[in-house]
C-alpha positions as CSV (number, residue, x, y, z in Angstrom):
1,X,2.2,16.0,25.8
2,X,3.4,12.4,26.0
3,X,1.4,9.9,23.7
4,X,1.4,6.4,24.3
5,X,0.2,3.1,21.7
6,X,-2.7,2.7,24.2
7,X,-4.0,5.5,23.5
8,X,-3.5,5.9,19.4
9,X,-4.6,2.7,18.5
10,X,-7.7,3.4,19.8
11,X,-10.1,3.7,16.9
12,X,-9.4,4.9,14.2
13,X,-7.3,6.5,11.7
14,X,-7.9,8.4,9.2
15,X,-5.4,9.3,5.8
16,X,-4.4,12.5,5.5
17,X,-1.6,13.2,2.4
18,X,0.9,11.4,0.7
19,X,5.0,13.5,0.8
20,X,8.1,11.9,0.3
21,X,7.4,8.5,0.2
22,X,5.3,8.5,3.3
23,X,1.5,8.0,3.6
24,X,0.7,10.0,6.8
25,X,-2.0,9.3,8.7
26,X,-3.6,10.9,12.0
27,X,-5.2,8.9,14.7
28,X,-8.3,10.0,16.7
29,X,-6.3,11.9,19.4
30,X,-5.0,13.9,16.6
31,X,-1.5,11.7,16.5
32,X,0.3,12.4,12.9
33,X,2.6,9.6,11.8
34,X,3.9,8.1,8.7
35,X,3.8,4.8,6.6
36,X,7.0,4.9,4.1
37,X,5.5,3.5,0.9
38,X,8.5,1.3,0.5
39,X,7.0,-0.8,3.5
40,X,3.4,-0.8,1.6
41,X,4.4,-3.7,-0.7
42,X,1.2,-4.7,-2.9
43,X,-0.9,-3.9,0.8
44,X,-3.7,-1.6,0.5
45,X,-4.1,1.1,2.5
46,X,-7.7,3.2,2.6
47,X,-8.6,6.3,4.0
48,X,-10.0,5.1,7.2
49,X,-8.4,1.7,9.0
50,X,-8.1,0.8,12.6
51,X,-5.9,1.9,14.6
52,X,-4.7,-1.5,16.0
53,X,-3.8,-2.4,11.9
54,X,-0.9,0.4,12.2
55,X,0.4,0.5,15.3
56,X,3.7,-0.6,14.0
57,X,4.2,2.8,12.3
58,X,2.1,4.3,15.6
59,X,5.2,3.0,17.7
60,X,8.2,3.5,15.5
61,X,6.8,7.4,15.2
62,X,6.7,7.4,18.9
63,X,9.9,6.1,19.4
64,X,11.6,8.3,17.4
65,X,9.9,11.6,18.9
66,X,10.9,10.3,22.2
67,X,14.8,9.7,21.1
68,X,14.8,13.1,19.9
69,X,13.3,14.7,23.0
């Protein structure tokens, strides 16, 4: 199924577990993506934001699944 920024920024997303550097999140059409720590800074990132706050990460994850299919 083809996902688009539309449609995962919509609402929003909720943490899910922290692996390998990355805070990965899920958005409310079940999109999974990650947030490498190293791009955190001194940010705070809760359990629960809106989906419009990450859609850079939303995007990059897209792109790459995209490029690799």
């Amino acid at each position: 199924m083809v996902m688009n920024v539309k449609d995962c920024i919509k609402g929003n997303v909720t943490f899910l577990y922290y692996r390998a550097g990355n805070l990965w999140y899920v958005t409310e059409n079940s999109f999974c993506f990650p947030v490498p720590i190293e791009d955190v800074g001194d940010a705070t990132f809760n359990k629960e934001e809106k989906g419009i706050m990450l859609m850079r990460w939303i995007r990059k994850h897209l792109a790459i699944i995209e490029q690799d299919a």
